[in-house]
Every structure is written in C-alpha cells, then in structure tokens.
C-alpha positions in Angstrom: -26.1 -16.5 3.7 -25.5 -15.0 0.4 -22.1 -16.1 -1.3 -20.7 -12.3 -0.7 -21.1 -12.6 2.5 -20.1 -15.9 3.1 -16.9 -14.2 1.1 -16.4 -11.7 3.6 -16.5 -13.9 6.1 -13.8 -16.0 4.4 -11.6 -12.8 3.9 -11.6 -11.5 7.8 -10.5 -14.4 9.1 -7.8 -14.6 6.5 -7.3 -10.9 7.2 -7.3 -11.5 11.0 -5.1 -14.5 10.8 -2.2 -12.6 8.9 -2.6 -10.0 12.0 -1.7 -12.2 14.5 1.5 -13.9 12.2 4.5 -13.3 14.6 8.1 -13.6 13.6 10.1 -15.0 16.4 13.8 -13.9 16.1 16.9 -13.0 17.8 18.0 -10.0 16.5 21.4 -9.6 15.2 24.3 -7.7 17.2 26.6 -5.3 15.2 29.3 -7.6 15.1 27.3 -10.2 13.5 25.7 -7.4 11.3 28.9 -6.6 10.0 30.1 -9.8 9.2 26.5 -10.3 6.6 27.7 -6.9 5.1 30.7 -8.1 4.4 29.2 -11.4 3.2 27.9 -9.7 0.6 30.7 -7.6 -1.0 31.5 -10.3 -3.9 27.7 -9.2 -4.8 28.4 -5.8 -5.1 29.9 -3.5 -7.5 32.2 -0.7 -6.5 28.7 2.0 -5.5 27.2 -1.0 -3.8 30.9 -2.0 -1.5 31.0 1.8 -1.0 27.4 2.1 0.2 27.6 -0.5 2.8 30.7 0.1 4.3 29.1 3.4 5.1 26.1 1.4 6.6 28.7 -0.3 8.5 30.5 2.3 9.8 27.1 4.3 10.6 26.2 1.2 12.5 29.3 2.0 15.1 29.4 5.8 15.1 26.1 6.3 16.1 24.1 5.6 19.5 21.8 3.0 18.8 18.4 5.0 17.9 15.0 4.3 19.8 13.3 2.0 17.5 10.3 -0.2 18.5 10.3 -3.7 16.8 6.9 -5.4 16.2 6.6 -8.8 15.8 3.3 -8.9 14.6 1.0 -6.8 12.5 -1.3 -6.7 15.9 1.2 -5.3 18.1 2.5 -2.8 15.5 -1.2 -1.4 15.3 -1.2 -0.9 19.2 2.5 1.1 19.0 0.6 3.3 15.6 -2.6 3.8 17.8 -0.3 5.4 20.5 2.1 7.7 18.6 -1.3 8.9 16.5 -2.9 10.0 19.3 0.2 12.3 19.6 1.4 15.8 18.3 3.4 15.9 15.1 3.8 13.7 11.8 4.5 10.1 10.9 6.4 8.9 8.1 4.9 5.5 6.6 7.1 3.3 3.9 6.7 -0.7 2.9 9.1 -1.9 0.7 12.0 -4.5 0.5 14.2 -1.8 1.9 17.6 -3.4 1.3 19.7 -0.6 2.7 20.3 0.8 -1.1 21.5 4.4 -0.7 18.4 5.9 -1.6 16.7 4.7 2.2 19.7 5.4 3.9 20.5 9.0 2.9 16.6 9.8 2.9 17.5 9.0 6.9 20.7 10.1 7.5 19.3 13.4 6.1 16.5 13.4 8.9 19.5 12.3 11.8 21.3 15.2 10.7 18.6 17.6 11.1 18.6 19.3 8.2 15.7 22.0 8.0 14.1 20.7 4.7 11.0 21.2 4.5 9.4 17.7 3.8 11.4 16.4 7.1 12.1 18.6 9.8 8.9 18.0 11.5 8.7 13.8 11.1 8.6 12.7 14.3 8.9 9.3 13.5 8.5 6.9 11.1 7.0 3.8 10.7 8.6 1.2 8.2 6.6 -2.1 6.9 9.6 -4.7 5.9 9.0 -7.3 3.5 10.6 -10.4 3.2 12.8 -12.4 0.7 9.9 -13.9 -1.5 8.8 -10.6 -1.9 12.4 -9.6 -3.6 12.3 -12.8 -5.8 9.4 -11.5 -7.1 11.1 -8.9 -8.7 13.6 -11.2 -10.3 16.8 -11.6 -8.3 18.0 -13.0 -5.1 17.5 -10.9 -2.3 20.9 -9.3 0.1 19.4 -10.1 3.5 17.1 -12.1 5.3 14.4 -10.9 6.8 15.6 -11.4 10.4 18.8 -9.4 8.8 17.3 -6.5 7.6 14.8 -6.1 10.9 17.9 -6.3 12.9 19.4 -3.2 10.1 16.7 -0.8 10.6 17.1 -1.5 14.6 20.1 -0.2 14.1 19.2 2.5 11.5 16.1 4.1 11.7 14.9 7.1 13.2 14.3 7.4 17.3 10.7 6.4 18.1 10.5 4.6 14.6 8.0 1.3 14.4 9.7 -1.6 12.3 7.3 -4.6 11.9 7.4 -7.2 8.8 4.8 -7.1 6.0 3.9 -10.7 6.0 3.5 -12.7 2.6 0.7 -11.4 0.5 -2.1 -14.1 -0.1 -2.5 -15.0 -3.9 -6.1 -15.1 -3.4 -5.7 -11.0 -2.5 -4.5 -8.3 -4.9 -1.6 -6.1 -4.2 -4.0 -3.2 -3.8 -6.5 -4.9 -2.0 -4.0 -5.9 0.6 -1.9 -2.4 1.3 -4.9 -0.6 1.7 -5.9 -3.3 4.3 -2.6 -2.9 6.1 -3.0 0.5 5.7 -6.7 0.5 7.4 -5.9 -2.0 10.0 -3.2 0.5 11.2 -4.8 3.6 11.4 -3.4 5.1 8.6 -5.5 5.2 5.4 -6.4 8.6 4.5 -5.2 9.7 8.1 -4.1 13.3 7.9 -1.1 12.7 10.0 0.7 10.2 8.1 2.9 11.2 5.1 3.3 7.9 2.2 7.3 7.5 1.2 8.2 6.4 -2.3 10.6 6.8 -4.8 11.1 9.6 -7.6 10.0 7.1 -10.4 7.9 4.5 -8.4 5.9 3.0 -11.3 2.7 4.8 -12.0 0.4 2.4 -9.8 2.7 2.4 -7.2 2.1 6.4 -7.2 -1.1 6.0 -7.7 -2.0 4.0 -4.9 -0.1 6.2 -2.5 -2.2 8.7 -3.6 -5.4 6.7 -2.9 -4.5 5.7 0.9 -3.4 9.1 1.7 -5.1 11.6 3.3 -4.3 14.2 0.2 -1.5 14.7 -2.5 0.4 17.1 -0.1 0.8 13.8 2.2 3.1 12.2 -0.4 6.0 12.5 -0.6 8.9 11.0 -3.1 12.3 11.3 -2.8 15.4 9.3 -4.1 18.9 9.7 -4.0 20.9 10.0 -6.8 20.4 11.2 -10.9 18.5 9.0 -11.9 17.8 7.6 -8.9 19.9 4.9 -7.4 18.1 1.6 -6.5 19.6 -1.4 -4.4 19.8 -3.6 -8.3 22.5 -0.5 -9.3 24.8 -2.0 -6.2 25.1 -5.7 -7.9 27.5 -6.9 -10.1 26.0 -7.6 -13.5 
C-alpha cells in the first residue's frame, strides 16, 4: 500500500468518525434563555444590551418556528438529502453565529417577508454552529455555549431550517480542506440549489472559498447589517 493511500485511509476514518460525533443536550427553554441573555449584559455595550433584548423579546412574540436540530453531522446529511430532493432554494451558513445583529436582522428580514430579491424564495436554511473553541480562536471569550446558542437558533431561525454543530476542526486538516468536506458530505458543494451566506467584508479567503464550494458566483450571497458592518465584537465593552 503506497503511503498516499495508506493516508487516505487514515483521513476517512477520521472524516467518518467526526460524522458520527453527537452532542447530547437538553435544550434550553425561553425562560432559561432569557436569564443567559441577561447574564451577559455587564459584557455588552449599549448596541450590544439593545440587540439582545430585541432577541429576547423576539423569543416571546413569536411562535416558535419549525426548526430541525441535528445532533450529528450524519443525521443533518439525512434531513439535507430530503429537503434537496425538493423544489425551491436552501440557504447554507457556518459560523460562530452569536446572535450579533447582523444574523438576526438578515432573518428577521426573511420572517417578515420582505420581497427582496436574494430572499423571497429561501425556503429554508440550513445553519452549521460552531462551538466555543472556535471563538477563542479569534481572540476573545465567547457569549454562549454551544448548547446555548443551538437552543437560540431553535428559537430563531427560519421554519424548516436544519441547525446541527460544526464539530472541532482536526489540526491535522486545513480550514479549507475540512469545509469543503462538510460541504461534500452534505450534498452541498457546488450544488445549484444551495446559496453560501457571508458577510459584506468576510476576509478575502473566506470569499474566496465560498466561491469555490458553490455552484457559481450568482449562489453567493453577502449581506451585513449595519455601515460598516456590525459584528458580535462591536456589542462588547472594550
């Protein structure tokens, strides 16, 4: 066996055991959701305690959406085989996703129904979470816990949305290397019915590699809220 195979090898089980990771967890009510938001308030500055106390009020006003949470990358491939096999678009983000404004009016634009033209027609979407070490390698402390912003997006996202968690990324696998595998193993790597979410000034390689799992430029799409654009670090106290 030649050492690129035996590579291979090596890298599909890996591959296959990060597939079958599942995160058990309760997921949190709205009371107890409110109580973290309000946990984090001496965190935030005066955008940031703004910002979630709309979160939290959305939280109560609305019905709780349709969302599919799944607890591994396995199962989240069996809900994205299902709605591909079905008319319209899907909308497909990774990210920390810490509730910053820019995620949460992207959606509230697409509960309201507003005709625009990028988001009338998303049926659903389909959001890969990441967790905490993820945020610390960025250089700060994350908000929430995993478990806390699964339960969030329950809450949040759009009806027939798929939630599932990105699990850690091995060191042994580049960034690159390992979204376009996620992106493969579900389906959606250069599928023509899947639309890639960013933001407005994702660094160039981050644009760049949406542009290299999608199915053509038109199927990305990047949008952020705010002049410049607002990012979860703008909420936090300096």
């Amino acid at each position: 066996m030649s050492v690129s195979q035996s590579e291979r090898e090596r890298r599909g089980e890996l591959f296959d055991s990060l597939a079958k990771q599942r995160y058990e967890f309760e997921l949190l009510s709205v009371s107890e959701l409110a109580q973290v938001l309000r946990a984090i308030h001496p965190r935030l500055n005066e955008l940031g305690r703004k910002s979630f106390i709309d979160v939290e009020e959305l939280m109560y006003l609305q019905d709780p959406p349709e969302v599919t949470w799944a607890p591994s990358l396995e199962e989240a491939r069996e809900a994205t085989g299902r709605i591909l096999e079905t008319p319209g678009f899907v909308g497909y983000v990774t990210g920390a996703l810490e509730m910053g404004p820019h995620h949460k009016m992207i959606l509230e634009m697409v509960l309201d129904g507003l005709s625009l033209r990028t988001y009338w027609w998303m049926d659903t979407f389909v959001m890969g979470i990441e967790g905490e070490e993820y945020v610390r390698a960025k250089g700060r402390e994350p908000l929430f816990s995993l478990q806390e912003k699964i339960s969030l997006w329950k809450r949040l996202a759009l009806d027939r949305s798929i939630l599932f968690a990105v699990p850690p990324k091995p060191e042994v696998i580049s960034a690159n290397d390992y979204y376009d595998w996620i992106a493969l193993y579900l389906g959606f790597f250069r599928h023509p019915k899947v639309y890639y979410f960013g933001s407005e000034d994702d660094p160039r390689e981050i644009v760049e590699a949406h542009h290299h799992r999608a199915f053509s430029p038109s199927r990305v799409l990047h949008r952020s809220f705010g002049n410049p654009p607002i990012h979860t670090s703008d909420l936090l106290v300096e």
